[in-house]
VEXDODO-148828 format. One line per field, with one value per residue (C-alpha): residue in one letter; x, y, z. Coordinates in nm, 2 decimals, always signed. Each point is the difference from the previous one (the first is absolute). Layout:
N
rest = (A|...)
c1 = (X|...)
c2 = (Y|...)
c3 = (Z|...)
***
This chain:
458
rest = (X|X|X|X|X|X|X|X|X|X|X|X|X|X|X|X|X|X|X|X|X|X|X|X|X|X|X|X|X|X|X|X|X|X|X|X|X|X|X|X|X|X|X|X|X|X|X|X|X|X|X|X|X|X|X|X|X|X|X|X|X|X|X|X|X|X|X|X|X|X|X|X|X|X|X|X|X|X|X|X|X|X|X|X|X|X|X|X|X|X|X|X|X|X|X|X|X|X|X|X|X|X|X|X|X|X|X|X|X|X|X|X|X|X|X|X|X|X|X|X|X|X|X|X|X|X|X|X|X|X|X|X|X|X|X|X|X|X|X|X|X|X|X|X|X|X|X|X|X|X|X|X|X|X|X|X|X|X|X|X|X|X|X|X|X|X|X|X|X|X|X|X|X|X|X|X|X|X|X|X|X|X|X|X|X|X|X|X|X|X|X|X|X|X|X|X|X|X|X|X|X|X|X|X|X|X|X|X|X|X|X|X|X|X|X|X|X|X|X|X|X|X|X|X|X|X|X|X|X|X|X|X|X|X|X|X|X|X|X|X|X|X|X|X|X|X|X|X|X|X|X|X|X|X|X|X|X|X|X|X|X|X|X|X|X|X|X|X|X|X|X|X|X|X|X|X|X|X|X|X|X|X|X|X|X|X|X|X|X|X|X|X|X|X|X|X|X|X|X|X|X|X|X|X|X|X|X|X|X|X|X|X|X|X|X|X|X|X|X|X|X|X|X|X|X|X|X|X|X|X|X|X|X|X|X|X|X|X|X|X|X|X|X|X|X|X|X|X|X|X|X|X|X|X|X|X|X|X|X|X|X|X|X|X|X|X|X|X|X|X|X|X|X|X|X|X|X|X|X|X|X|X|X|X|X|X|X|X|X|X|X|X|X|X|X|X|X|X|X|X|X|X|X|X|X|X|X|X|X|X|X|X|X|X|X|X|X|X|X|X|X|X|X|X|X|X|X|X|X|X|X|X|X|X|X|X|X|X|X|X|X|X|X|X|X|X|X|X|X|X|X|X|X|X|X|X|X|X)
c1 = (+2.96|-0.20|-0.29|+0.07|+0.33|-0.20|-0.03|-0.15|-0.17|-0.07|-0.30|+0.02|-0.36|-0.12|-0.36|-0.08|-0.22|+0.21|+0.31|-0.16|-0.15|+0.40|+0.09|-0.28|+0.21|+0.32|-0.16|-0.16|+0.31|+0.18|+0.19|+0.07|-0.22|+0.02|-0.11|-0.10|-0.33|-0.12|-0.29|-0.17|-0.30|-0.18|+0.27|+0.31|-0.19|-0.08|+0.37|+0.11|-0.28|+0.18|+0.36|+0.11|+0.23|-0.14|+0.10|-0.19|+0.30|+0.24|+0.32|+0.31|+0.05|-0.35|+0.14|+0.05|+0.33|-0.10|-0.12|+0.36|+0.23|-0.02|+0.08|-0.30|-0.30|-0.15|-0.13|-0.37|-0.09|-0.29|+0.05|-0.21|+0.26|+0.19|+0.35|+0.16|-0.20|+0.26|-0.02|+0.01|+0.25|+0.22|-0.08|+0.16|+0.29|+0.09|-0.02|-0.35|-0.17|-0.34|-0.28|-0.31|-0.34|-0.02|+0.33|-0.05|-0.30|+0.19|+0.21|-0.33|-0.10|+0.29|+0.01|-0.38|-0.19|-0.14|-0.39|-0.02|-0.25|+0.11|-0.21|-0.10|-0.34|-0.12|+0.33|-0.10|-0.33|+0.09|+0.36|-0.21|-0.26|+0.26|+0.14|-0.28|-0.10|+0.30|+0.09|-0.33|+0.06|+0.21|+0.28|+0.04|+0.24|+0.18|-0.15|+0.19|-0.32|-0.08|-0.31|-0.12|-0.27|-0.30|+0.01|+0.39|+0.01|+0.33|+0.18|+0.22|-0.02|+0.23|+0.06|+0.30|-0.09|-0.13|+0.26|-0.25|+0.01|-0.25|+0.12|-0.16|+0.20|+0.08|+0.12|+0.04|+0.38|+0.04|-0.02|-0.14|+0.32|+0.17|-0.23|-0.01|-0.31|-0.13|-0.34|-0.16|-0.29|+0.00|-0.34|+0.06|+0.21|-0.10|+0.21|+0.13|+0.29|+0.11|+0.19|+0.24|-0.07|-0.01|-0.24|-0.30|+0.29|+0.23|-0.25|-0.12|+0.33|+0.03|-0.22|+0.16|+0.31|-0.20|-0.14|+0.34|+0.11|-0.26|+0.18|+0.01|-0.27|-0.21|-0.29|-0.17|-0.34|-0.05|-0.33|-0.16|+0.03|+0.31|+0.25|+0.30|+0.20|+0.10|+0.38|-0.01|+0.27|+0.01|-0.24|-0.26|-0.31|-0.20|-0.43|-0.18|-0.36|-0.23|-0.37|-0.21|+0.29|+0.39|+0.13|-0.17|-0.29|-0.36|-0.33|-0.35|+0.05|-0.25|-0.07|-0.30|-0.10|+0.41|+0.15|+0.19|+0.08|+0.09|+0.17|+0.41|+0.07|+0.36|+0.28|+0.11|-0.34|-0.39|-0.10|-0.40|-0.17|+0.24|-0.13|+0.19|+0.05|+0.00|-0.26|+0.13|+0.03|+0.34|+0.13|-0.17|+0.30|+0.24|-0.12|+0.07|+0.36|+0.01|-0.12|+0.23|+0.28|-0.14|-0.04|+0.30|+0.12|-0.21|-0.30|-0.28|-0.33|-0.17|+0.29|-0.08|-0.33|+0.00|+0.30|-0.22|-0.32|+0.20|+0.23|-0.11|+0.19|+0.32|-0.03|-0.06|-0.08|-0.41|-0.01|-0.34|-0.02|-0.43|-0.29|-0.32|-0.34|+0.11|+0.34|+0.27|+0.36|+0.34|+0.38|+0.24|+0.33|-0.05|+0.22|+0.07|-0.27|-0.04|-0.04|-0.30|-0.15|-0.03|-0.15|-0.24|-0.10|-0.03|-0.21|-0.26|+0.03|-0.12|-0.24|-0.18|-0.20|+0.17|+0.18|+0.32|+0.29|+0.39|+0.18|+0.34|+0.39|+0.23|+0.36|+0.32|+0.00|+0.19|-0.30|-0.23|+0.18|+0.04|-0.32|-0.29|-0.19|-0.04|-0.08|-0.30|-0.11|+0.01|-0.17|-0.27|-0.17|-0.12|-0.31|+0.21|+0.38|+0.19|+0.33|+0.27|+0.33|+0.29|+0.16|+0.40|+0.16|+0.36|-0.06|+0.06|-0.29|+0.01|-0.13|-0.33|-0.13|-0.25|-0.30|-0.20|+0.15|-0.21|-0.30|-0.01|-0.02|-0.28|-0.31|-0.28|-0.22|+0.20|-0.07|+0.35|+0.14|+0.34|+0.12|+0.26|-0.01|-0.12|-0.30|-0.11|-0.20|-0.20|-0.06|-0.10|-0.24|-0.19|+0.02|-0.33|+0.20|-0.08|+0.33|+0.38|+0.31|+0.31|+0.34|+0.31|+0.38|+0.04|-0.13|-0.37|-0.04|+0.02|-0.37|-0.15|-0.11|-0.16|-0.17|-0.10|-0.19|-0.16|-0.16|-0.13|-0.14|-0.16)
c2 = (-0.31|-0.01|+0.19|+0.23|+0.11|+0.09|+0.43|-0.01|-0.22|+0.02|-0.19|-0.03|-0.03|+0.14|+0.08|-0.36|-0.16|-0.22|+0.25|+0.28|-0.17|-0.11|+0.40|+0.10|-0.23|+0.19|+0.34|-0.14|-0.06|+0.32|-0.09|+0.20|-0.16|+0.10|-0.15|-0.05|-0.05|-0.01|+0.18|+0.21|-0.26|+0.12|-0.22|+0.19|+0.33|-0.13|-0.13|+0.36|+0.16|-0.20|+0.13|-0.26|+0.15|-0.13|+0.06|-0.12|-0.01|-0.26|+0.25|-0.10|+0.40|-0.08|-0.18|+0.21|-0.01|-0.14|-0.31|+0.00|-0.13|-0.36|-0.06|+0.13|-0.05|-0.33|-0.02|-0.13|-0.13|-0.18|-0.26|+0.18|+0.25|-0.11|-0.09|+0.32|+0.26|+0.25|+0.06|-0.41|+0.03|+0.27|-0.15|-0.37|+0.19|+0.19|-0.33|+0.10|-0.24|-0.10|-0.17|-0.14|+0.16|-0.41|+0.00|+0.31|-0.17|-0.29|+0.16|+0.13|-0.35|-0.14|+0.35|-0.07|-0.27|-0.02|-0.07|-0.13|-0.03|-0.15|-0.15|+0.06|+0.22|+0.09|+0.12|+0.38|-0.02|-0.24|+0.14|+0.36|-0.17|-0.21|+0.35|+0.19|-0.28|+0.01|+0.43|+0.06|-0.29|+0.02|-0.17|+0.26|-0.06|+0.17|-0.11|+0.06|-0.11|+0.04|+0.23|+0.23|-0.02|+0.16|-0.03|+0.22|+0.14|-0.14|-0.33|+0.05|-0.04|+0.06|-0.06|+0.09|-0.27|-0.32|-0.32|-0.06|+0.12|-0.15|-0.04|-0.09|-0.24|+0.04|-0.32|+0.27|-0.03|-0.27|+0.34|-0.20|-0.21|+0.26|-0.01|-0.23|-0.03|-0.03|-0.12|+0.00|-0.07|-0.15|+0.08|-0.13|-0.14|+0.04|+0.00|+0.42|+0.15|-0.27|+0.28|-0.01|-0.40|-0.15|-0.29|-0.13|-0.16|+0.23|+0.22|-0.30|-0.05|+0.41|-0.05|-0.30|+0.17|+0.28|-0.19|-0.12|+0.32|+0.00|+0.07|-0.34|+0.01|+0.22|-0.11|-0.05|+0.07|-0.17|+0.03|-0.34|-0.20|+0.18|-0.17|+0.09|-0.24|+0.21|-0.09|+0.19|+0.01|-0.25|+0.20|+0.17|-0.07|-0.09|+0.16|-0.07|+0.22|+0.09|+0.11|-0.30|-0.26|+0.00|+0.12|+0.35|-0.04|+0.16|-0.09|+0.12|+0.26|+0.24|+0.19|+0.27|+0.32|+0.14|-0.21|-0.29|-0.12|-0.35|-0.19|-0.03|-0.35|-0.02|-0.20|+0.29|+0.07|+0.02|+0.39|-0.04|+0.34|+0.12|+0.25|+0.14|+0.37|-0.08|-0.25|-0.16|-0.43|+0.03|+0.16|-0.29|-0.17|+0.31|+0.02|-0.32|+0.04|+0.32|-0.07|-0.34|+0.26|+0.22|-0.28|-0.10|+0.32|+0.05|+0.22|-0.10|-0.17|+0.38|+0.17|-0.20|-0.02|+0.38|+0.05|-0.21|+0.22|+0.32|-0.09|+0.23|-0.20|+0.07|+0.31|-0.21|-0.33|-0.04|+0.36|+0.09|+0.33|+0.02|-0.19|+0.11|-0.05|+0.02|-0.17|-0.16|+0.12|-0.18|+0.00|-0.28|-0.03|-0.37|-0.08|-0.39|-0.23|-0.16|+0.36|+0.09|-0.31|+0.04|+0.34|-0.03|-0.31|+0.24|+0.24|-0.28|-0.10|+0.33|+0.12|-0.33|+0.07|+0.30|+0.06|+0.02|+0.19|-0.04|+0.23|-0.03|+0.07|-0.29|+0.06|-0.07|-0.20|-0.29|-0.06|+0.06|-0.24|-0.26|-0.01|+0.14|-0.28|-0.02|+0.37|-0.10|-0.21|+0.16|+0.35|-0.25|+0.00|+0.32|+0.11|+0.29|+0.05|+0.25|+0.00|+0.26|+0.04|-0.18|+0.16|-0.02|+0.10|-0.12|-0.21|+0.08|-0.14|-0.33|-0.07|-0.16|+0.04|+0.24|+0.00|-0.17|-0.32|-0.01|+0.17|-0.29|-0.26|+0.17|-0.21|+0.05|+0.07|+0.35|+0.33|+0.15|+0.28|+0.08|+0.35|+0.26|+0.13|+0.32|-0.13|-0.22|+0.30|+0.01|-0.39|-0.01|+0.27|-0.21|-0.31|-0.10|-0.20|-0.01|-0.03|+0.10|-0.06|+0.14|-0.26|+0.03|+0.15|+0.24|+0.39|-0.12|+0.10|+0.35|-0.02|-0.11|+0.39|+0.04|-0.31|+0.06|+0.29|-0.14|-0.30|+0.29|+0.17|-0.33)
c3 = (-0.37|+0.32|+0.05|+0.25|-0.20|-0.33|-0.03|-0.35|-0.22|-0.33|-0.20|-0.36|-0.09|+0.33|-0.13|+0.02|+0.26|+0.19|-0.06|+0.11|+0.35|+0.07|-0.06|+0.23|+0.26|-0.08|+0.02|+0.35|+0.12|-0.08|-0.30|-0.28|-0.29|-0.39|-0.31|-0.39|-0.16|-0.33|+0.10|+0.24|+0.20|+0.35|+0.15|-0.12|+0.11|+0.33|+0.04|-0.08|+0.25|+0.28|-0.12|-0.27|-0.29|-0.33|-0.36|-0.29|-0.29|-0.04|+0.12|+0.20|+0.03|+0.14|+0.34|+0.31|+0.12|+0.31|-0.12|-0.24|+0.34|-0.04|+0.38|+0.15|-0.35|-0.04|-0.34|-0.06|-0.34|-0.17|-0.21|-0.24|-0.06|-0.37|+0.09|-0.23|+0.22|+0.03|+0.35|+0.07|-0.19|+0.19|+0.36|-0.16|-0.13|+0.31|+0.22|+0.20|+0.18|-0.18|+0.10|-0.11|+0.17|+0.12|+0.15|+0.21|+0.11|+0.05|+0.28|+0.17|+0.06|+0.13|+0.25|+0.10|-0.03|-0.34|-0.08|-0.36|-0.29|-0.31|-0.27|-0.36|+0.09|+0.34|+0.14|+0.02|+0.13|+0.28|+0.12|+0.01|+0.21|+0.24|+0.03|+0.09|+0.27|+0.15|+0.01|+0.18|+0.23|+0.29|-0.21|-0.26|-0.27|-0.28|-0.36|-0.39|-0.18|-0.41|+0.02|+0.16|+0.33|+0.00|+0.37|+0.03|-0.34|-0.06|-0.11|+0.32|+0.38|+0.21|+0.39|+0.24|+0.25|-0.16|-0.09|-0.33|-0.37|-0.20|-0.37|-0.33|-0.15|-0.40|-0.20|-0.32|-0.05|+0.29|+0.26|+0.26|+0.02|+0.17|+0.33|+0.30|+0.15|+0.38|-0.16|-0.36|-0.18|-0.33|-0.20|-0.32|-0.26|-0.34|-0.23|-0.10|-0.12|-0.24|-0.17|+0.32|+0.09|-0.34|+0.11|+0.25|+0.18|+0.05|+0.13|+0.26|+0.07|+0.12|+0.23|+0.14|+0.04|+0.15|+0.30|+0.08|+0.16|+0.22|+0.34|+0.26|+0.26|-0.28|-0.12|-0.38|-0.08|-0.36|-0.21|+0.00|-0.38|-0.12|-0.24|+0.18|+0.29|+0.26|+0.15|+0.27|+0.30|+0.35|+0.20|-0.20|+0.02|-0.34|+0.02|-0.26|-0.05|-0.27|+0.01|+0.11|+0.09|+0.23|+0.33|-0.07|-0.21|+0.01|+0.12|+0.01|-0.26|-0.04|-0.36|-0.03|+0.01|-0.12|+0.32|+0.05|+0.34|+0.12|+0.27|-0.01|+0.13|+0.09|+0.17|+0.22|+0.16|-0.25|-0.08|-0.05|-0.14|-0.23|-0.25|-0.29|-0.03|-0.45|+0.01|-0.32|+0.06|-0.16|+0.37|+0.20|-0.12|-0.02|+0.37|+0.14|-0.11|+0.16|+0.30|+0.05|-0.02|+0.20|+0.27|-0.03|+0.08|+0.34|-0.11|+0.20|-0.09|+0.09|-0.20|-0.30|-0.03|+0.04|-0.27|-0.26|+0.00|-0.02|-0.26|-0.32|-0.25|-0.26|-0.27|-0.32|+0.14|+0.02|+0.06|-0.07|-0.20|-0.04|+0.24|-0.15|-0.10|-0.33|-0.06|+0.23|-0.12|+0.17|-0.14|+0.11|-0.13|-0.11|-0.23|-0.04|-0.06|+0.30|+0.14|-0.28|+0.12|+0.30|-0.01|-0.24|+0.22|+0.31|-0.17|-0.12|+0.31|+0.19|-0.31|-0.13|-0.31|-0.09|-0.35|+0.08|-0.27|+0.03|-0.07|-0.09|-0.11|-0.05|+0.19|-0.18|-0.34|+0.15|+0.26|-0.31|-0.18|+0.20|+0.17|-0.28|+0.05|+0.38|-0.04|-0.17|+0.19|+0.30|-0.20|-0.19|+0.40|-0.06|-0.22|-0.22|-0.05|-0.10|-0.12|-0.04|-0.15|+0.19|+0.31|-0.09|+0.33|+0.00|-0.36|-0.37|-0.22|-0.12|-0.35|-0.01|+0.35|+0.09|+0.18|-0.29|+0.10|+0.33|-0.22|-0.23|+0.24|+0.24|-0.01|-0.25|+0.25|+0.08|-0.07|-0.11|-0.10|-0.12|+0.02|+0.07|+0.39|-0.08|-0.09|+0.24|+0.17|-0.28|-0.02|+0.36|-0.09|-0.27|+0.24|+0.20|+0.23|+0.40|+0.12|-0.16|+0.11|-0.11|-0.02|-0.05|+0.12|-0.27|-0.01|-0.10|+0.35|-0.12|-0.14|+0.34|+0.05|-0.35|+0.05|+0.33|-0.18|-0.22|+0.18|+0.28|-0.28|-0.22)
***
């Protein structure tokens, strides 16, 4: 089904990040969008404010009867969704044509000229950034990104005139497979989702696959030091970059007084005083990426340097919550390892000296499982943890894992704590830490306002 002959869609699990940017599309272009949740979220409402038809029960009866003509309703579902959903269930049945979120995206990139970010951590915050340098640069672009930025208030952007759509790029149930890329950046590769991959090499091996489809005369922007071999088509062009070394690296970096600004040195033409809008060191890297797409693109050296000093950050993602005398107060919706590492590295980083405590809610058992003990070390780099229950999302528990596996193996020299989430105000309130930082994908997030509170209160 082509595009332009779609009337209705229907999402099943429309309330989800990614799903609800793709309806936003829909509803953009004058289709007739519906849906199930399981729950009401500020997404779903804002979906309904802008005329989406949403239901929160699992009901066929449920369905409008516009989105029940096969010829003219694309079906969108989530992986996520169980397979005996009754309403996935009906649309099979009846011969409707489904798609994945990934595959609708899929068809965007090969209608426009797709700006990719794949990778296991860093995807978010640099796809929202490329997309924000680019829509208030002459190029514009349309964006489907996986949070939501602080600079539009939304996880979607669109434009009737520009060729580009920058999209993040999920390796969760191979999604990314389904799209073929005008240019990409790859941030990372470690190893995720071995529930879905099974192994370190399967999961390498994704990503190979991944920077195959890269369209000929495209381009590949690839983190310097990954494990992955990229095979990529006659006619793209392999950059490598990283912080301090590669085709687009940084120099001069600057850290002090809450700002970080450096030099970008690139192949497509050097960008000295660049100043980041979240001066955390984690987006000099972020950065870089973004900006290679952005050049690659045709956003100016003015247009850039401009886009990189406004840019206000992602909801979740280093979003500081409290900047006081008294107590500095973030979330961020780190949730593997490598992702805890890195920011409790960027906060010591920006507050030397001061006692730092992690907070935060393990996502899905098999992640917990398989990864406890990079969990603690990655949490053991702050001065006091604390640990609550498990986060299930999609996952039935799994006997024996919980979040004392990772409390066990912190090191001795932590603080810890391990408690239920509706506690953790109450811990933070007996803390004499400097600086805390909330982590995790869950609904810990929930407590950000209490906490908030609190620490402005101390």
């Amino acid at each position: 089904m082509e595009i332009q002959d779609i009337k209705s869609v229907y999402f099943v699990g429309i309330g989800g990040i990614g799903m609800s940017a793709i309806a936003r599309y829909f509803l953009q272009k004058g289709a007739f969008v519906a849906g199930y949740d399981r729950s009401a979220s500020e997404l779903t409402r804002h979906l309904e404010a802008e005329g989406a038809h949403i239901h929160y029960e699992e009901s066929v009866e449920a369905i409008p009867e516009v989105c029940k003509d096969k010829r003219c309703c694309l079906v969108v579902y989530t992986p996520a969704i169980p397979a005996e959903h009754k309403e996935l269930m009906f649309f099979k049945a009846n011969g409707f044509e489904l798609e994945k979120r990934a595959q609708v995206l899929g068809t965007l990139t090969r209608a426009h000229k797709g700006l990719c970010v794949a990778g296991t951590h860093g995807k978010t915050t640099t796809s929202t950034m490329a997309a924000h340098l680019l829509h208030q640069s002459h190029v514009d672009c349309n964006a489907f990104l996986g949070g939501i930025s602080k600079n539009y208030g939304t996880n979607y952007i669109l434009s009737p005139a520009s060729d580009y759509v920058v999209i993040e790029a999920d390796e969760f149930d191979r999604s990314f497979h389904w799209l073929t890329p005008y240019a990409s950046v790859i941030t990372a590769t470690d190893p995720d989702h071995l529930d879905v991959y099974g192994s370190k090499a399967a999961y390498l091996e994704s990503f190979r696959k991944y920077s195959s489809l890269i369209r000929p005369g495209g381009c590949l922007v690839l983190h310097e030091g990954l494990e992955m071999q990229p095979d990529v088509q006659e006619g793209v062009t392999v950059y490598r970059y990283s912080r301090d070394n590669g085709d687009f690296h940084a120099e001069h970096v600057r850290i002090g007084d809450g700002e970080i600004s450096f030099d970008f040195v690139s192949p497509l033409g050097d960008i000295p005083g660049i100043q980041l809008g979240v001066p955390v060191s984690v987006n000099i890297e972020n950065g870089i990426a973004a900006m290679a797409l952005a050049q690659i693109a045709g956003a100016t050296a003015e247009e850039i340097r401009r886009g990189m000093v406004s840019f206000r950050g992602v909801d979740r993602r280093f979003d500081f919550q409290l900047k006081s005398q008294k107590a500095v107060f973030l979330t961020d919706y780190a949730h593997h390892p490598a992702e805890i590492r890195q920011s409790i590295l960027s906060v010591r980083e920006l507050y030397r000296g001061k006692r730092i405590m992690a907070i935060f809610q393990p996502h899905l058992y098999t992640r917990t499982r398989d990864f406890y003990k990079e969990f603690a070390e990655s949490l053991s780099l702050a001065d006091e943890v604390v640990l609550t229950d498990i986060y299930p999302a999609r996952e039935a528990p799994i006997p024996g894992v919980t979040s004392r596996l990772i409390y066990d193996h912190l090191a001795p020299s932590v603080e810890k704590v391990l408690c239920r989430k509706d506690d953790v105000p109450e811990t933070v309130r007996r803390s004499q830490a400097d600086v805390f930082i909330l982590l995790g994908a869950g609904d810990i997030d929930a407590y950000a306002p209490r906490i908030t509170e609190i620490l402005k209160n101390r």
